[in-house]
C-alpha positions as CSV (number, residue, x, y, z in Angstrom):
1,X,14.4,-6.6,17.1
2,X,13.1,-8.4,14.1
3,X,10.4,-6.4,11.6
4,X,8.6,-8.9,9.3
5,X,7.2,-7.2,6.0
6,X,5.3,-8.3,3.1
7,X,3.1,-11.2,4.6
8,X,0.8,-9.1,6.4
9,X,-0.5,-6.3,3.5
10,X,-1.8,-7.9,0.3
11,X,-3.1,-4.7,-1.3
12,X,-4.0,-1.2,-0.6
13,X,-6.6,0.4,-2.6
14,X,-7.1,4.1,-2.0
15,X,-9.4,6.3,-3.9
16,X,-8.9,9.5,-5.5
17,X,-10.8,12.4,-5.9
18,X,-8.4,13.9,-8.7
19,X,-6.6,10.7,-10.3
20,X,-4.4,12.7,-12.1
21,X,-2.9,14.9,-9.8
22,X,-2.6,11.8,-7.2
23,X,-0.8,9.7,-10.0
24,X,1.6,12.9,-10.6
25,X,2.2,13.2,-6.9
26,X,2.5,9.3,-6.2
27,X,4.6,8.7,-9.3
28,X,7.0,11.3,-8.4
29,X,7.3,10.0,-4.8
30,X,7.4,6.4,-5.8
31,X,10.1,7.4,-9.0
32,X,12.3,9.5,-6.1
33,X,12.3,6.0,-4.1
34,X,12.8,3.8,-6.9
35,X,9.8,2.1,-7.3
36,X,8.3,1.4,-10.6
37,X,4.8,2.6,-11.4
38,X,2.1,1.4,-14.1
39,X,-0.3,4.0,-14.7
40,X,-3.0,4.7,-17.1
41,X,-6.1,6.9,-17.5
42,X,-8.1,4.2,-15.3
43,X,-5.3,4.0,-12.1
44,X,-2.2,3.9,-10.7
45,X,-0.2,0.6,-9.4
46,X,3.3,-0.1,-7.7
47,X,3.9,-3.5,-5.8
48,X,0.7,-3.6,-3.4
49,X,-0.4,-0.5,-4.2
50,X,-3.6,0.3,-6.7
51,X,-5.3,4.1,-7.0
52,X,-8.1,5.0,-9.3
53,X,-10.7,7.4,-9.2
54,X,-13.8,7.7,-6.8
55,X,-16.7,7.1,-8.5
56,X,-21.1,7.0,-7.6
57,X,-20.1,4.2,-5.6
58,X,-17.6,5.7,-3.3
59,X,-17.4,9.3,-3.8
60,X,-15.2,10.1,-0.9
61,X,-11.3,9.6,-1.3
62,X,-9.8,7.2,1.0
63,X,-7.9,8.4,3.7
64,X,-5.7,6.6,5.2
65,X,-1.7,7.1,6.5
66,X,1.2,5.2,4.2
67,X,4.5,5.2,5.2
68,X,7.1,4.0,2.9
69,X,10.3,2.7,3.1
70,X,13.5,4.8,2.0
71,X,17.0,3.1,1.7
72,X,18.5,6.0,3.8
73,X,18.0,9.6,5.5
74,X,18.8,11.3,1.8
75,X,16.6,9.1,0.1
76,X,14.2,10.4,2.9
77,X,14.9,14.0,2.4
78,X,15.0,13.7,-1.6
79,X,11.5,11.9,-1.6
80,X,9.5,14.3,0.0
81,X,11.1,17.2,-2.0
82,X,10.0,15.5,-4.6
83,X,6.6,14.4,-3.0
84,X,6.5,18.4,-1.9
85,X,7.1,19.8,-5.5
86,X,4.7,17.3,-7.2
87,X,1.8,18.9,-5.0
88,X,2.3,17.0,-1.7
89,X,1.6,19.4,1.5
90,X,4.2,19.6,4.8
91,X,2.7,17.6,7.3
92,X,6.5,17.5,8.9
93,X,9.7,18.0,7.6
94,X,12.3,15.2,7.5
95,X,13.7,14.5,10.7
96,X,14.2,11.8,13.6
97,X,11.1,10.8,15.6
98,X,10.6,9.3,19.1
99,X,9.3,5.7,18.1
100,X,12.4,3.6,17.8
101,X,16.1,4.6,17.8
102,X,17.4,5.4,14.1
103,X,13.5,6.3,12.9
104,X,14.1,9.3,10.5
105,X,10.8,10.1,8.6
106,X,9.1,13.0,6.4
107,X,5.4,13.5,6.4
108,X,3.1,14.8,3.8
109,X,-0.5,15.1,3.0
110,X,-1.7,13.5,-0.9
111,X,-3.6,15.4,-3.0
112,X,-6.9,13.6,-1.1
113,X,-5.9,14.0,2.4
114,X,-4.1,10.7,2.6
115,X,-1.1,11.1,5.2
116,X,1.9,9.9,3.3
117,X,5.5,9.0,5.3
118,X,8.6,8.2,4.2
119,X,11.4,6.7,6.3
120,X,13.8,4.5,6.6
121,X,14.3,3.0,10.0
122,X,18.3,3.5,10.5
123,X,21.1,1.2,9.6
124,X,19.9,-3.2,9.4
125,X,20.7,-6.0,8.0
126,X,17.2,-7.0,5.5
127,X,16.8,-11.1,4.9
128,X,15.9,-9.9,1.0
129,X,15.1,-6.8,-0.7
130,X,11.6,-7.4,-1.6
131,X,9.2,-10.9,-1.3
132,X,9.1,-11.9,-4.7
133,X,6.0,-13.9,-5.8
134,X,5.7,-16.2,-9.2
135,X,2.2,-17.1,-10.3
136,X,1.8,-20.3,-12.1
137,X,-0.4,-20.1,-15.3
138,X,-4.2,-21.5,-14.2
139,X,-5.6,-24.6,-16.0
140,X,-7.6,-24.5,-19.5
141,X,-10.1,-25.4,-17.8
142,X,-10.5,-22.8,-14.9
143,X,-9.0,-20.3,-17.6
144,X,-11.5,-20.4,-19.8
145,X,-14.4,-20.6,-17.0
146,X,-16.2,-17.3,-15.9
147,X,-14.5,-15.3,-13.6
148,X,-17.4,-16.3,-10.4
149,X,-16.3,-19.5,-10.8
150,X,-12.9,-19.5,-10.6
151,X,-11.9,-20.8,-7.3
152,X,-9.5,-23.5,-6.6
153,X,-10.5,-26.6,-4.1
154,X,-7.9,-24.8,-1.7
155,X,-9.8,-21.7,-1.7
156,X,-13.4,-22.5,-2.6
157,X,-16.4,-19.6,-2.3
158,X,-16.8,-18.5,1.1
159,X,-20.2,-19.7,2.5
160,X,-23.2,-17.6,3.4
161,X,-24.6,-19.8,6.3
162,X,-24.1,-17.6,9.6
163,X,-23.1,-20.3,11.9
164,X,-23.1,-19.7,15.7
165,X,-19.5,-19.1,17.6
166,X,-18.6,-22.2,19.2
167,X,-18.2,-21.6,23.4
168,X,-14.6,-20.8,23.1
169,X,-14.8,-18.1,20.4
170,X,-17.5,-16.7,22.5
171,X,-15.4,-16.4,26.0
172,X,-12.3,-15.4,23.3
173,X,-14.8,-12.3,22.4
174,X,-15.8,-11.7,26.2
């Protein structure tokens, strides 16, 4: 069985209700797996992940169910220790579950109510430890041009004309 990751996820934005103690529980959880975290008093981010505070606009936290990825059963039980003393809440103990042979994971709740998972999926071979993406620098040009109209020709704004479905998209839908 092959698992693809990193082309499906571009970003997950959650919101918190009390930034700080999310970024103490997330960068403890994210230091005991080895990730590296850039925080400030505004948010929180590590690889796809971004967290800042709930504001007028959205007042409710996000909640939502993470599961991230250990590099073995220790790492597992060391990360929600860790998770558990940096204000995390059992929401079941490390340990295998039923889903796939090898699938040892701990559960916890965030400090908003997000369900948080770590687990590592028992002994494979990975094609690379992460998918590595290099940005090349924009044009002068777009640089310097307002942020609404920076879109490349590959990706120009979306339109706002509500076309109809063609006949096939409708009897996709059906």
């Amino acid at each position: 069985m092959d698992l693809h990751r990193g082309r499906l996820i571009d970003h997950i934005h959650l919101r918190a209700r009390d930034l700080a103690a999310t970024q103490a529980f997330y960068a403890a959880l994210l230091g005991a797996l080895n990730i590296p975290v850039v925080s400030d008093a505004t948010h929180l981010q590590a690889d796809e992940l971004w967290i800042d505070a709930a504001d007028g606009k959205t007042p409710a936290p996000t909640h939502v169910h993470l599961a991230f990825q250990a590099a073995d059963r220790e790492q597992v039980d060391a990360a929600w220790q860790t998770a558990l003393a940096a204000g995390g809440k059992d929401n079941g103990q490390p340990g295998e579950r039923p889903y796939h042979p090898g699938y040892y994971a701990g559960f916890l709740w965030d400090p908003d109510g997000n369900n948080i998972e770590v687990v590592f999926h028992g002994e494979a071979k990975r094609s690379a430890a992460s998918v590595v993406v290099t940005f090349t620098p924009p044009r002068p040009e777009i640089a310097s041009a307002p942020l609404a109209e920076q879109r490349s020709p590959r990706y120009p704004r979306p339109s706002t004309e509500v076309r109809p479905m063609s006949p096939l998209a409708v009897e996709a839908w059906a």
